[in-house]
N, CA, C and O atoms as a GROMACS GRO file, in nm:
protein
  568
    1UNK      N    1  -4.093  10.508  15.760
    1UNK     CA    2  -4.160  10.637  15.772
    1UNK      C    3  -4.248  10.636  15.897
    1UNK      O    4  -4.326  10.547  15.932
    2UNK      N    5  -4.216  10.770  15.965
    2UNK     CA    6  -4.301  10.740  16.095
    2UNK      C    7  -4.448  10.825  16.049
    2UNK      O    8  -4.438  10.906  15.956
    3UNK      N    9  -4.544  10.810  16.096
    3UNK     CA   10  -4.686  10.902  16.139
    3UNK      C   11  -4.751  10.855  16.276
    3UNK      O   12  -4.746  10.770  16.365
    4UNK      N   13  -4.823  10.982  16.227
    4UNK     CA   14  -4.906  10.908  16.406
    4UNK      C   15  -5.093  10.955  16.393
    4UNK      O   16  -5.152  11.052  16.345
    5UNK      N   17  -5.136  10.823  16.467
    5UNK     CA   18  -5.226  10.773  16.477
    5UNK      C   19  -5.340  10.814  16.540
    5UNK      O   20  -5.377  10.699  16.559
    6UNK      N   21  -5.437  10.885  16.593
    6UNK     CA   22  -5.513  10.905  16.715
    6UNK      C   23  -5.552  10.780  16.789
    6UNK      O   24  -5.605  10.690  16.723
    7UNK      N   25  -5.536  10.764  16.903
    7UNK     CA   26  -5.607  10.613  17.012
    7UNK      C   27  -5.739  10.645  16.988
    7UNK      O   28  -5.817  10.550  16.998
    8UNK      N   29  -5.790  10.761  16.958
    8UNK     CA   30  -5.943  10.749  16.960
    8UNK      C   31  -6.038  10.649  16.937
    8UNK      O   32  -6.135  10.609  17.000
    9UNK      N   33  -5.967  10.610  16.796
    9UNK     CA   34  -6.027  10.486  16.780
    9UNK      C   35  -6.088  10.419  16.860
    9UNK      O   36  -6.105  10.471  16.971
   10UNK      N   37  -6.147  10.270  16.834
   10UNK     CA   38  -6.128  10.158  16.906
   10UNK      C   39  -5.954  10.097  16.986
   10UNK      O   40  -5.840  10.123  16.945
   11UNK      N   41  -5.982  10.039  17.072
   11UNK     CA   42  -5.842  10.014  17.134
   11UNK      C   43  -5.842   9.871  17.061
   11UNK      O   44  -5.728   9.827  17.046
   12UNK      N   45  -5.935   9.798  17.018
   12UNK     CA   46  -5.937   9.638  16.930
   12UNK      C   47  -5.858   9.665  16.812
   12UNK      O   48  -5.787   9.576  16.766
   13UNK      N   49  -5.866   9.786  16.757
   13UNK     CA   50  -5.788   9.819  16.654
   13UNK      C   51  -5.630   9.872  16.689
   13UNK      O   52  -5.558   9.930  16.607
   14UNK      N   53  -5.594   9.838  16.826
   14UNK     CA   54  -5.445   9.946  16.841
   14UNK      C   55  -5.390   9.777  16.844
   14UNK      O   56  -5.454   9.691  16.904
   15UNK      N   57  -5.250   9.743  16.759
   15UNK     CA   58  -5.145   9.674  16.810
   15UNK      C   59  -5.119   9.631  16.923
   15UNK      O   60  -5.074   9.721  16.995
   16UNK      N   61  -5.126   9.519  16.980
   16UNK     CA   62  -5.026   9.490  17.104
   16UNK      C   63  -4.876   9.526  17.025
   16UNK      O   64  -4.846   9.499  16.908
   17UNK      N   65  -4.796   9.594  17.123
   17UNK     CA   66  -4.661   9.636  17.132
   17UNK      C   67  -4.615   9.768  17.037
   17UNK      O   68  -4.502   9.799  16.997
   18UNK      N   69  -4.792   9.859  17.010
   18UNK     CA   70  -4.726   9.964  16.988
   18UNK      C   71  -4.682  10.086  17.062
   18UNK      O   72  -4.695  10.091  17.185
   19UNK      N   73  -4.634  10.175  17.000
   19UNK     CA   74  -4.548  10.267  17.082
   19UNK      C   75  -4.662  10.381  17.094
   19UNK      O   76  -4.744  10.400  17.003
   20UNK      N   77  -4.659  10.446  17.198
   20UNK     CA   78  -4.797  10.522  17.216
   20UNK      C   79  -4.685  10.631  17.267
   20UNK      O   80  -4.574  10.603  17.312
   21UNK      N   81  -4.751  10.790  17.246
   21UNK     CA   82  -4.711  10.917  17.264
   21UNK      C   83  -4.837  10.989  17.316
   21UNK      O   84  -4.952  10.956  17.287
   22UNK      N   85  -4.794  11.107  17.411
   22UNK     CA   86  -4.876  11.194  17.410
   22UNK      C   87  -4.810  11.287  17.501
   22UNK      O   88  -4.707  11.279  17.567
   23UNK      N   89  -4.938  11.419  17.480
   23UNK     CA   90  -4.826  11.521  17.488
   23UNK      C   91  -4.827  11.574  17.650
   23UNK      O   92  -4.934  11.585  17.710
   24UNK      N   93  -4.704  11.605  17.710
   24UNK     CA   94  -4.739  11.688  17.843
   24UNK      C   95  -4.667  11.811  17.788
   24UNK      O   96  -4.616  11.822  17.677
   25UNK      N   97  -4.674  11.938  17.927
   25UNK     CA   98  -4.678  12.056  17.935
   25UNK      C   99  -4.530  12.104  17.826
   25UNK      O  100  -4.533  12.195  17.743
   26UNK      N  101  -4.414  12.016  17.856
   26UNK     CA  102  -4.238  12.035  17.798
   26UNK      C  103  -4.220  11.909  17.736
   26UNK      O  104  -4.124  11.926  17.661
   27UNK      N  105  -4.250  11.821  17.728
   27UNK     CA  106  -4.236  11.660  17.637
   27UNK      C  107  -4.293  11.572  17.658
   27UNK      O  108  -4.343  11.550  17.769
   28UNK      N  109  -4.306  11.479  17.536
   28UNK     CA  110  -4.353  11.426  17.475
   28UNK      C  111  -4.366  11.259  17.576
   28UNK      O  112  -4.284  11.168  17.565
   29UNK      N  113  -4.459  11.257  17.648
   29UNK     CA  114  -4.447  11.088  17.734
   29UNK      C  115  -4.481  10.986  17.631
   29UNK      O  116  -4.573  10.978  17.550
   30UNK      N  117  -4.381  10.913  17.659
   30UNK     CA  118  -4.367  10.710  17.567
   30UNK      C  119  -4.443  10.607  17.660
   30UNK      O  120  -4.450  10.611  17.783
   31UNK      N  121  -4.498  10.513  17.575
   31UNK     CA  122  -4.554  10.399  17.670
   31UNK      C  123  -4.560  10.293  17.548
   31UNK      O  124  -4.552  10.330  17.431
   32UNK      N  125  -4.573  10.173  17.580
   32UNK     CA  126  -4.558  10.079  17.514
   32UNK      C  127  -4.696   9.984  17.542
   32UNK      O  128  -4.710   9.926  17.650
   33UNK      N  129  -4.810   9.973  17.420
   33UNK     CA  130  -4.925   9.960  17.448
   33UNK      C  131  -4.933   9.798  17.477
   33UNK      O  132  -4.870   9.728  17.397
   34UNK      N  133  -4.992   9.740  17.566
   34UNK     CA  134  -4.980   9.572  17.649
   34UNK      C  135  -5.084   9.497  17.572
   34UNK      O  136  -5.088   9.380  17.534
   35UNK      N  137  -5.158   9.587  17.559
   35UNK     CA  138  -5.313   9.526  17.523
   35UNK      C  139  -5.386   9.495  17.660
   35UNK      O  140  -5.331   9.474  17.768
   36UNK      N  141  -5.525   9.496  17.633
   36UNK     CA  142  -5.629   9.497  17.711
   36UNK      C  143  -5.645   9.648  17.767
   36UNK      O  144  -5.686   9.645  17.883
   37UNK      N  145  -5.625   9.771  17.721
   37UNK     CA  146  -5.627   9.886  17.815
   37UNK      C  147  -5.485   9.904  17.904
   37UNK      O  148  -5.491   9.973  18.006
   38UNK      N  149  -5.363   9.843  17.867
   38UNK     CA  150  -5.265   9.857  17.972
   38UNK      C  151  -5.152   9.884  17.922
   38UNK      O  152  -5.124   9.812  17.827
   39UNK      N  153  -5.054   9.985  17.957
   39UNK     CA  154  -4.984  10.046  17.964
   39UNK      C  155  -4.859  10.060  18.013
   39UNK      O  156  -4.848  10.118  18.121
   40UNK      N  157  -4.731  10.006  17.938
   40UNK     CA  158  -4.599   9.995  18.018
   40UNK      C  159  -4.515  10.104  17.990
   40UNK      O  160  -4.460  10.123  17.881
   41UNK      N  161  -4.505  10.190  18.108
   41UNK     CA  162  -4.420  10.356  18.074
   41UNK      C  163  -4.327  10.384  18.191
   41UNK      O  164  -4.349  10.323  18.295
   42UNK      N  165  -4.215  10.477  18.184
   42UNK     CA  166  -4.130  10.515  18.263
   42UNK      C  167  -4.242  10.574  18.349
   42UNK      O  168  -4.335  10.623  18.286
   43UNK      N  169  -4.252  10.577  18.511
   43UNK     CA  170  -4.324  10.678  18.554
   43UNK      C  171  -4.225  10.820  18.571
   43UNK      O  172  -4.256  10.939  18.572
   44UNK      N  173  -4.125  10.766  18.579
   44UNK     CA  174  -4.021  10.938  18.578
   44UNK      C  175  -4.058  11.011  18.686
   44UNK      O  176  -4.066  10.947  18.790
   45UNK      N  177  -4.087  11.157  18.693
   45UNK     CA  178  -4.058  11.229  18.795
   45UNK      C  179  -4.242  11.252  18.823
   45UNK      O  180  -4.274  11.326  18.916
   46UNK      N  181  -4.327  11.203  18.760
   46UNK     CA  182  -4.482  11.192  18.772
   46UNK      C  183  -4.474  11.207  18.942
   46UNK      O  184  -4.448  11.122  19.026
   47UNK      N  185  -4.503  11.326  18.955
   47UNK     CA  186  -4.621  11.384  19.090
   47UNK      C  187  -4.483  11.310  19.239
   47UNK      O  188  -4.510  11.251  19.344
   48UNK      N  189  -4.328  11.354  19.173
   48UNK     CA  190  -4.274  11.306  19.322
   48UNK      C  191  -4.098  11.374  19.258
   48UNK      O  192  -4.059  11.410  19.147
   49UNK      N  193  -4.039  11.365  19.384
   49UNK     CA  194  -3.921  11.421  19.314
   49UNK      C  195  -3.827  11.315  19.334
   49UNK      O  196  -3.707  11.340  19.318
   50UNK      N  197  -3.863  11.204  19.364
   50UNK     CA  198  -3.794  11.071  19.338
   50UNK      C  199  -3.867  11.009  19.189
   50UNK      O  200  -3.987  11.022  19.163
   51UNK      N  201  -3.791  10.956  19.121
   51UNK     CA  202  -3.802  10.918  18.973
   51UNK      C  203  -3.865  10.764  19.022
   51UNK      O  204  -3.817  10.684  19.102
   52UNK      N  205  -4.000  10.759  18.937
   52UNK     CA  206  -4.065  10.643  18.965
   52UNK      C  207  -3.978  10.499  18.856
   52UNK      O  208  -3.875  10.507  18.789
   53UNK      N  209  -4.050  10.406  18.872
   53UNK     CA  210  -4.003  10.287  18.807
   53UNK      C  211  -4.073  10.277  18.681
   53UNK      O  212  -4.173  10.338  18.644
   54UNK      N  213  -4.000  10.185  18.617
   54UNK     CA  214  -4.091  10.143  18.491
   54UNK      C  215  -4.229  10.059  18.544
   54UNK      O  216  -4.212   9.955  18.607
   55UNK      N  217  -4.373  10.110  18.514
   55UNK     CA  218  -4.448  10.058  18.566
   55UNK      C  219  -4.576  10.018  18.472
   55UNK      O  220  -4.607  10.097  18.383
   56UNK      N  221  -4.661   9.883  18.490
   56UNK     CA  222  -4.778   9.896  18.410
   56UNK      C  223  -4.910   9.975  18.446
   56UNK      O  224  -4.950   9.956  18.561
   57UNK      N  225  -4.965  10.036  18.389
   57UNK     CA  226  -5.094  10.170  18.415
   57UNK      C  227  -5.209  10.149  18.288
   57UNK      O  228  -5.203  10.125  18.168
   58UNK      N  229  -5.287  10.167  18.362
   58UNK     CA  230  -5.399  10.187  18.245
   58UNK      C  231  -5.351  10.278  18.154
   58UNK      O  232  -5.239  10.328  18.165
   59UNK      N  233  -5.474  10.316  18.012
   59UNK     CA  234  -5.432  10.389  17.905
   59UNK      C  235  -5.491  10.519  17.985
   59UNK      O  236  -5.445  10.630  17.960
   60UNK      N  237  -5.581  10.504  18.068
   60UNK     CA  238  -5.664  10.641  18.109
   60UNK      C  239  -5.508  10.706  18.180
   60UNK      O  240  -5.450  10.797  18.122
   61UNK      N  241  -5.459  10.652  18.295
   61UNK     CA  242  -5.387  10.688  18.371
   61UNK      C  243  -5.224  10.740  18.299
   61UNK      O  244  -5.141  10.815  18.351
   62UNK      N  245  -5.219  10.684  18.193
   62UNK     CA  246  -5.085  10.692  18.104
   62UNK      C  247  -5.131  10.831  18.017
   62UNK      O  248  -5.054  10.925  17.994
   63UNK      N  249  -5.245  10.825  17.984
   63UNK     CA  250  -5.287  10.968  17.879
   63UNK      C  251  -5.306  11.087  17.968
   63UNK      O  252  -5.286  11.200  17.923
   64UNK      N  253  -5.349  11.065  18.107
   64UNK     CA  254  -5.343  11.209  18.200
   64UNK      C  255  -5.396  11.333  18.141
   64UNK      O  256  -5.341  11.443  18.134
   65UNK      N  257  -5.535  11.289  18.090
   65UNK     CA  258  -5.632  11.347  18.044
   65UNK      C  259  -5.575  11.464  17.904
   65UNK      O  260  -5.582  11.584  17.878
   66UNK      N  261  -5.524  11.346  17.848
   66UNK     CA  262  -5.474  11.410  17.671
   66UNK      C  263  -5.474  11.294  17.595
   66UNK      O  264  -5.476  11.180  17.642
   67UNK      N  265  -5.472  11.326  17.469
   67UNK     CA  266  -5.470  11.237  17.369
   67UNK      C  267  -5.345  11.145  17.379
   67UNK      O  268  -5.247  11.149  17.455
   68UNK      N  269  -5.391  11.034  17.246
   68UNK     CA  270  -5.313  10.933  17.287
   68UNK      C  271  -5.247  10.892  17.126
   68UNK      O  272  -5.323  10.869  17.031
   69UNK      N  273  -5.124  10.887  17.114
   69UNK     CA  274  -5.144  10.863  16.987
   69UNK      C  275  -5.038  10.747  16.969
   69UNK      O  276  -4.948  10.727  17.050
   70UNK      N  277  -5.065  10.659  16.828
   70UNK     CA  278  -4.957  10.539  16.780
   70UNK      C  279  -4.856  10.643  16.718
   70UNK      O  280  -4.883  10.744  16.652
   71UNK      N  281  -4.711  10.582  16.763
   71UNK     CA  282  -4.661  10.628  16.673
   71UNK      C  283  -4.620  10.458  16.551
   71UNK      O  284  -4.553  10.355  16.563
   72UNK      N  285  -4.697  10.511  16.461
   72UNK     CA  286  -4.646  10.415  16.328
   72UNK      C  287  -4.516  10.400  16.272
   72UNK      O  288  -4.487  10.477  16.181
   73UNK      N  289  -4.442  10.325  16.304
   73UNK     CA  290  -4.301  10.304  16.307
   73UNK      C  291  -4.271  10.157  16.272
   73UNK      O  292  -4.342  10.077  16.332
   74UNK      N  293  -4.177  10.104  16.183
   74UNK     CA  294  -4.130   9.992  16.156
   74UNK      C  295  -4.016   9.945  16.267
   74UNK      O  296  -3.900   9.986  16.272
   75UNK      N  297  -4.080   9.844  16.358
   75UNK     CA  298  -3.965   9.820  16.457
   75UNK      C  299  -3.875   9.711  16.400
   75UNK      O  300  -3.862   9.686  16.280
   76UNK      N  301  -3.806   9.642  16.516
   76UNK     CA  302  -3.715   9.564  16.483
   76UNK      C  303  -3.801   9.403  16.521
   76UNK      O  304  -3.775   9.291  16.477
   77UNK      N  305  -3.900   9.444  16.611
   77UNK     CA  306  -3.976   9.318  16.656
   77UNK      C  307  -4.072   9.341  16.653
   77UNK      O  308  -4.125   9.452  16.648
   78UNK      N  309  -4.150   9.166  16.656
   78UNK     CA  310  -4.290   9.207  16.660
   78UNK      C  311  -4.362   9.231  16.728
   78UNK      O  312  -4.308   9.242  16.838
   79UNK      N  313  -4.536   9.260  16.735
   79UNK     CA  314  -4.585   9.282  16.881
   79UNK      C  315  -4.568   9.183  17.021
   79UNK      O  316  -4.528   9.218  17.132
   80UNK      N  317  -4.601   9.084  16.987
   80UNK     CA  318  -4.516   8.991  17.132
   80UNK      C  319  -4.398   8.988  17.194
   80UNK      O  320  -4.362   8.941  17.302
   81UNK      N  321  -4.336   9.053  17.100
   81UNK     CA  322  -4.177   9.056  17.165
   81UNK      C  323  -4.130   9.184  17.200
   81UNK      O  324  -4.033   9.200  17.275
   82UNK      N  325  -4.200   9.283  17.146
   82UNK     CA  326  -4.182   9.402  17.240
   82UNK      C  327  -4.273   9.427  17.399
   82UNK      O  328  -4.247   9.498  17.495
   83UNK      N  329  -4.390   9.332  17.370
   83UNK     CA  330  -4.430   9.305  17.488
   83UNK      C  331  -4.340   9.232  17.575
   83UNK      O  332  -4.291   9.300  17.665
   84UNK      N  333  -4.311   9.127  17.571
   84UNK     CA  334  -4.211   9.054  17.619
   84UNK      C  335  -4.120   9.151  17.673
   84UNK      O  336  -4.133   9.181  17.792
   85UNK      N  337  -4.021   9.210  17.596
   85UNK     CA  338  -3.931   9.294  17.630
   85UNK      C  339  -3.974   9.420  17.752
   85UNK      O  340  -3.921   9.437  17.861
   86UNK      N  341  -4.049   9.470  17.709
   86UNK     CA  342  -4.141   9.566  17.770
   86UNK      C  343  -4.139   9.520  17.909
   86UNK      O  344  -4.089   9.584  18.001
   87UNK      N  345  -4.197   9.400  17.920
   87UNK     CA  346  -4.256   9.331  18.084
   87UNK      C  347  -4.116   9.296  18.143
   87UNK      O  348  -4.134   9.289  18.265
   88UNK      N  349  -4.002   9.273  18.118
   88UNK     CA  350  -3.922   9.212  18.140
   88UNK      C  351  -3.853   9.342  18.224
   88UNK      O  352  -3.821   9.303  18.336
   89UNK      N  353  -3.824   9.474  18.204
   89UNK     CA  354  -3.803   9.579  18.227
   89UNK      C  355  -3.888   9.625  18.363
   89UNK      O  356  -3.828   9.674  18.459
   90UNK      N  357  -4.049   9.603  18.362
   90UNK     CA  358  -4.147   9.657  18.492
   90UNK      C  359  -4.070   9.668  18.620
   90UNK      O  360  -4.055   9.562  18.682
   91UNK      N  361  -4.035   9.740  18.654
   91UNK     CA  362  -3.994   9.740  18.844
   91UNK      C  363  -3.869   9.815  18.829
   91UNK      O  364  -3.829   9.891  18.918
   92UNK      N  365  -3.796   9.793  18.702
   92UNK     CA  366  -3.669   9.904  18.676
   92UNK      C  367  -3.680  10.038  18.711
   92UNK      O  368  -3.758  10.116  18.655
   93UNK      N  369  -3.583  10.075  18.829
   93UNK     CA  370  -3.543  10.213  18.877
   93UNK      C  371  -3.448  10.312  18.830
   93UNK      O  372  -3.410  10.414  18.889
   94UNK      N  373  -3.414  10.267  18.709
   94UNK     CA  374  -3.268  10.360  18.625
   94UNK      C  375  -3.360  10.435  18.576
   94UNK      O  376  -3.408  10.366  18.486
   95UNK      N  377  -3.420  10.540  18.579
   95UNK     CA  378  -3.437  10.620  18.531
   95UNK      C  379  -3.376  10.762  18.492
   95UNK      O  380  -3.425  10.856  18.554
   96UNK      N  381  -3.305  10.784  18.426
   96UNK     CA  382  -3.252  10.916  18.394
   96UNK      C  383  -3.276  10.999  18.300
   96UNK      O  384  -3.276  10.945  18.189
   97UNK      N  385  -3.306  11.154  18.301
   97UNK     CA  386  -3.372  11.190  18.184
   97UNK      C  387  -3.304  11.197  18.088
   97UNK      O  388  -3.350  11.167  17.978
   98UNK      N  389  -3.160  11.242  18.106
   98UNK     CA  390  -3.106  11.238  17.959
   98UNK      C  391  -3.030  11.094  17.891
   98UNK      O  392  -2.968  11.104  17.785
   99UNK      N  393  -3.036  11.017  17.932
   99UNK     CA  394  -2.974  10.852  17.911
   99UNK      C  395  -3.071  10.691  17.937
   99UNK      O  396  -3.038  10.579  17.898
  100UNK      N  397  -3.183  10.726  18.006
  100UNK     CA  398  -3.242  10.616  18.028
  100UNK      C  399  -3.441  10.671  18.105
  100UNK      O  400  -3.502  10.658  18.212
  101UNK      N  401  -3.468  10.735  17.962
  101UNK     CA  402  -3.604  10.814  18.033
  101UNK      C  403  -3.721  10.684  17.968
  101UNK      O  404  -3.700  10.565  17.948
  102UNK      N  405  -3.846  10.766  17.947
  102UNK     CA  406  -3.943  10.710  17.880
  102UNK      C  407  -3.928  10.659  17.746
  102UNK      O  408  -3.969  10.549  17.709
  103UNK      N  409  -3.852  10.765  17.658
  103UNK     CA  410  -3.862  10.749  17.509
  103UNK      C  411  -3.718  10.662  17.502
  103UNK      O  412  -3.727  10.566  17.426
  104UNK      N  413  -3.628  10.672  17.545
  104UNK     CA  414  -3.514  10.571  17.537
  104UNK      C  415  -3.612  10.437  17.562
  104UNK      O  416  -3.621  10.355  17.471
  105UNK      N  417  -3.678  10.419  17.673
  105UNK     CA  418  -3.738  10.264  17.720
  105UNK      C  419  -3.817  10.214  17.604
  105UNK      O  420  -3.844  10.095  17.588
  106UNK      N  421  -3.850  10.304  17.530
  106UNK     CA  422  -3.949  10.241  17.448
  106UNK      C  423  -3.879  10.201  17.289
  106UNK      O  424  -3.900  10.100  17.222
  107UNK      N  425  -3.797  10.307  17.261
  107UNK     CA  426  -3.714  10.283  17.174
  107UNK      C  427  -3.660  10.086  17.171
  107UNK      O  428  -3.682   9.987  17.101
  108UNK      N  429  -3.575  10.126  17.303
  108UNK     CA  430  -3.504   9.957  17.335
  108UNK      C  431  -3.607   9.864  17.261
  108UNK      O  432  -3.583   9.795  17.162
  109UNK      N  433  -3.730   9.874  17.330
  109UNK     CA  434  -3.830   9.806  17.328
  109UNK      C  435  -3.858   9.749  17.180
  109UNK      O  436  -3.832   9.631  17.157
  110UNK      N  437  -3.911   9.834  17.078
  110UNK     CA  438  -3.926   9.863  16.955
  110UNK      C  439  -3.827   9.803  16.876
  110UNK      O  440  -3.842   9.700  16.809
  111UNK      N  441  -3.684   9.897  16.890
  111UNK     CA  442  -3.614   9.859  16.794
  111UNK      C  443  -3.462   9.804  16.881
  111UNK      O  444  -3.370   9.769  16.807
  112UNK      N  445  -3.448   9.801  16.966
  112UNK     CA  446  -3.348   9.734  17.036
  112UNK      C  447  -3.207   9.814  17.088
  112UNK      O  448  -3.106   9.768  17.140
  113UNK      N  449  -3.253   9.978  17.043
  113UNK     CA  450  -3.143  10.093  17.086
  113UNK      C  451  -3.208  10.155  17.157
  113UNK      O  452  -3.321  10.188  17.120
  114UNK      N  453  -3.172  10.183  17.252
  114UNK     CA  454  -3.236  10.276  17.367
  114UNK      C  455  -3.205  10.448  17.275
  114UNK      O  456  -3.089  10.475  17.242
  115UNK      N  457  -3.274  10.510  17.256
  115UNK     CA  458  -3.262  10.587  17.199
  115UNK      C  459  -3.412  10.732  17.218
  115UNK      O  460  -3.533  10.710  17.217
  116UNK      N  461  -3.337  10.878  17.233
  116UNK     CA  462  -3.419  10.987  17.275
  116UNK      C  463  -3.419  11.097  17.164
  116UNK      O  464  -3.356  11.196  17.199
  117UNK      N  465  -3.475  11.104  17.034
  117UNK     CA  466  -3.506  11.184  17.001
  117UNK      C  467  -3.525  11.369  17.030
  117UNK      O  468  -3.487  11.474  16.977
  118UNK      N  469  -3.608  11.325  17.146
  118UNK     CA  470  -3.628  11.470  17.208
  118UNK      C  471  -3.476  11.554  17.325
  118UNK      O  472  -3.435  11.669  17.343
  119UNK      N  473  -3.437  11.406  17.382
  119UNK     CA  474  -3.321  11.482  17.428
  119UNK      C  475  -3.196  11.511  17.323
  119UNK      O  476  -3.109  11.597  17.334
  120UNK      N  477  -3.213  11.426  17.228
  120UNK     CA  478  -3.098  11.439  17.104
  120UNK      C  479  -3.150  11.605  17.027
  120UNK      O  480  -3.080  11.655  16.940
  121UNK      N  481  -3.260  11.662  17.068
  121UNK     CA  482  -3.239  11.786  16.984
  121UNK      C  483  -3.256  11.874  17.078
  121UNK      O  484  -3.230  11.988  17.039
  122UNK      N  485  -3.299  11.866  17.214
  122UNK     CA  486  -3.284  11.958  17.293
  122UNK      C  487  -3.139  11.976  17.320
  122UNK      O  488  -3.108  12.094  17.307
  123UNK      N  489  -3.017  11.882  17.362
  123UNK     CA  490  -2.880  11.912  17.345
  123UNK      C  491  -2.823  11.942  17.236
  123UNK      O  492  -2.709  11.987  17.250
  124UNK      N  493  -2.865  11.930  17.120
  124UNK     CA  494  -2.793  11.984  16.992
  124UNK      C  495  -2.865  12.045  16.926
  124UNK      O  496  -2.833  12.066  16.808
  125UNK      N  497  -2.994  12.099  16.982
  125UNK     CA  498  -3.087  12.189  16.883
  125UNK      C  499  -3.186  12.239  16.942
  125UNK      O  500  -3.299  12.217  16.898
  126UNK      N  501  -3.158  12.338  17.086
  126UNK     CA  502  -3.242  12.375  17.172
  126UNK      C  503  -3.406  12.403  17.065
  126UNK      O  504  -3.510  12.338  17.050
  127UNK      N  505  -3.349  12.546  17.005
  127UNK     CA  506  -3.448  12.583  16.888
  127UNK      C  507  -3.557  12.483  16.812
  127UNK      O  508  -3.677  12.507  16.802
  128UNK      N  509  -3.482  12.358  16.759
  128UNK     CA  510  -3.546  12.290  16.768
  128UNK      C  511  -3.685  12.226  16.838
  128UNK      O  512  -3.801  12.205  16.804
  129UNK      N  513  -3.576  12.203  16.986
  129UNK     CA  514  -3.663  12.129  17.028
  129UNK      C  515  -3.861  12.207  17.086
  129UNK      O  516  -3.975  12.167  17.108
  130UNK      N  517  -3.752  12.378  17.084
  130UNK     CA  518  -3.868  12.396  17.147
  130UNK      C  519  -3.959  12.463  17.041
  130UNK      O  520  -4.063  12.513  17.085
  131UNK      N  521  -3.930  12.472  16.875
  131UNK     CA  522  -4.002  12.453  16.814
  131UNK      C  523  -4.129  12.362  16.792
  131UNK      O  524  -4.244  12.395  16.764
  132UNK      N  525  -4.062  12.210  16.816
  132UNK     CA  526  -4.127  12.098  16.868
  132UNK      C  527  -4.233  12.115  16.926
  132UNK      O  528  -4.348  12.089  16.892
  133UNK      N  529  -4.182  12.170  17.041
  133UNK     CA  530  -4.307  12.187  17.148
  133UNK      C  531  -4.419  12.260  17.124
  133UNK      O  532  -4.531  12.224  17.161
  134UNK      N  533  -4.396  12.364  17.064
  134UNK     CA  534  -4.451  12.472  17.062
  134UNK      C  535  -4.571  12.425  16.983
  134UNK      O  536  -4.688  12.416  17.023
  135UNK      N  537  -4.518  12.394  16.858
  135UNK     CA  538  -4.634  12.285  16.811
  135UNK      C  539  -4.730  12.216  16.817
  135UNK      O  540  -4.830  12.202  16.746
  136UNK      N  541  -4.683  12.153  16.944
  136UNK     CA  542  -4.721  12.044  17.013
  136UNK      C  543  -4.825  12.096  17.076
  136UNK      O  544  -4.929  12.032  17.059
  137UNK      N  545  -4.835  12.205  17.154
  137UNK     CA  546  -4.919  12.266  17.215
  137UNK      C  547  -5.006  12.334  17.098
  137UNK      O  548  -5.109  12.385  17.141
  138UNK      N  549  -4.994  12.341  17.021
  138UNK     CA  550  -5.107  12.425  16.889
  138UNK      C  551  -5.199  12.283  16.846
  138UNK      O  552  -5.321  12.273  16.836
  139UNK      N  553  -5.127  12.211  16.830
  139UNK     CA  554  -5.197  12.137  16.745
  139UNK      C  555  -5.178  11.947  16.771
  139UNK      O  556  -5.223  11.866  16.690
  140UNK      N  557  -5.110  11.913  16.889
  140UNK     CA  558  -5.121  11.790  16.924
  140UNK      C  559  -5.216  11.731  17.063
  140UNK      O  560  -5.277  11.626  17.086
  141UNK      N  561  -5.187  11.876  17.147
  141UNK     CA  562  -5.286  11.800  17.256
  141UNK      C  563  -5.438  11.813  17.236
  141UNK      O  564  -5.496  11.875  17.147
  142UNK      N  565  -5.491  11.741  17.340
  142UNK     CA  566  -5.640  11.709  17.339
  142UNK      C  567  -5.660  11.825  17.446
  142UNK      O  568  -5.773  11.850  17.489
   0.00000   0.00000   0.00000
């Protein structure tokens, strides 16, 4: 069962190697929490129209002045080894949005399928997805 978490908290209390969400303007950005304040996320199309690399960033710089949240999820590994996995990835340039974005990277990470939720219902459930959103903007961002 998934839920999700606020970062508000303390960060002593967040997991090394959990999966962190938060919301931008059309979807939902993934990052994979390092510990110490640091942050491993697709940079994607962030502020360039060349697709950045998988890179490590602070939590300030990864949240882009919005909330931050766990998503609570039973992975396939534990926190060291999605770290592991995670770091092993940094400098990777495949970025694609519908096959190899943020939330696919983190997925891998987690549970070992690269896998996109949000593009899986925007191609088979526009309505959906932008139900999703819509939401998202009422009642998820900061």
């Amino acid at each position: 069962m998934k839920s999700l978490l606020n970062i508000e908290q303390s960060l002593l209390q967040v997991p090394v190697g959990s999966h962190l969400i938060t919301a931008r303007k059309f979807y939902i950005h993934h990052g994979i929490y390092l510990g110490a304040g640091r942050v491993a996320h697709y940079a994607g199309y962030s502020g360039s129209f060349t697709p950045g690399p998988i890179e490590v960033t602070d939590l300030e710089h990864f949240a882009n002045g919005r909330a931050v949240w766990v998503l609570d999820e039973q992975g396939e590994y534990c926190g060291e080894e999605i770290v592991r996995r995670a770091y092993s990835r940094v400098g990777e340039r495949h970025y694609r949005i519908f096959s190899n974005n943020c939330e696919h990277f983190c997925n891998w990470c987690t549970r070992g399928k690269s896998h996109s939720t949000q593009v899986e219902l925007l191609l088979n459930s526009p309505r959906g997805f932008f139900s999703m959103m819509s939401g998202l903007e009422d009642g998820f961002t900061a």
